[in-house]
N, C-alpha and C positions, 0 to 999 in steps of 0.2 A: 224542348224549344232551342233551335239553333239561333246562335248570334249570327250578323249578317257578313261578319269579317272570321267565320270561325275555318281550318283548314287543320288539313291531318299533323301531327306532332312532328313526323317525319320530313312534310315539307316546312315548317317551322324552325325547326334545327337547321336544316339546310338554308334556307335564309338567314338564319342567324349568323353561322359560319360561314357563307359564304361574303355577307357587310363587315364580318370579322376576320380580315388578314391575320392579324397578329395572334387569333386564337389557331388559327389555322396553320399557321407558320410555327405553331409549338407544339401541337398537335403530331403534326409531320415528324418533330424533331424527335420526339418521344417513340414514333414510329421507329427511327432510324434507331435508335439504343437498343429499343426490343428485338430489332430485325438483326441487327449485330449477330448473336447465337444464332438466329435460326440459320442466315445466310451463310456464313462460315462453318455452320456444324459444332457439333462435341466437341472435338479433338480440339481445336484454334480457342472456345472460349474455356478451356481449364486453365488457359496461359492468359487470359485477360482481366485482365482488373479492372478497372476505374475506365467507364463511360459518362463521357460529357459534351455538351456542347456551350463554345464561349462565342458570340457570336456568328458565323457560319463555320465555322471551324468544329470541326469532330476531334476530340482528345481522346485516344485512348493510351492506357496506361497496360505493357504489354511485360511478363517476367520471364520471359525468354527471347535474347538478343539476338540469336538465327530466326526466330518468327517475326520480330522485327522487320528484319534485312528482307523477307523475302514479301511479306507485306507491302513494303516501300516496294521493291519494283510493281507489286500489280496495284498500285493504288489507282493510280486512274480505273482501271475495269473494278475496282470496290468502292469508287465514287457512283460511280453509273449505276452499280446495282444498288447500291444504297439508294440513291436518289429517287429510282423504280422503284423499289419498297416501297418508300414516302409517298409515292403518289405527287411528289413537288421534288422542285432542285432547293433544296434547303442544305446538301454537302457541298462547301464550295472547296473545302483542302481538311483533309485528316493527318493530325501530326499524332506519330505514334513516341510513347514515353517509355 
């Protein structure tokens, strides 16, 4: 016996999260930390430490100063691909530590 308001799980979630910004918009963020390694590779996350985000700001915390330096110059083109990761603009500036 079907109820009259019954619909698949899938479309349920997706309305759920779709009336929910704010689940949506951390969701995203979380995407952005995970995607961190994949996007950058091996090599760039054995020098990374500490991923966060404090409001739209992306922290990462980096232990080599030449990966730094060259990070800052491509940061814009790793704003963008981060933000295509997320599926949202949820990067608005990455300050690397």
């Amino acid at each position: 016996m079907q109820k009259k308001n019954a619909q698949p799980l899938s479309d349920a979630l997706s309305d759920f999260f779709n009336e929910n910004n704010v689940l949506r918009v951390k969701l995203a963020q979380q995407r952005v930390v995970r995607g961190w390694n994949e996007l950058l590779g091996e090599g760039i996350s054995q020098y990374t430490g500490n991923i966060y985000f404090n409001r739209d700001t992306l922290y990462v915390h980096l232990t080599s100063a030449v990966l730094r330096a060259e990070l800052m110059m491509i940061k814009e083109d790793l704003i963008k691909k981060l933000n295509g990761y997320a599926e949202l603009p949820v990067v608005k500036d990455i300050v690397f530590r």
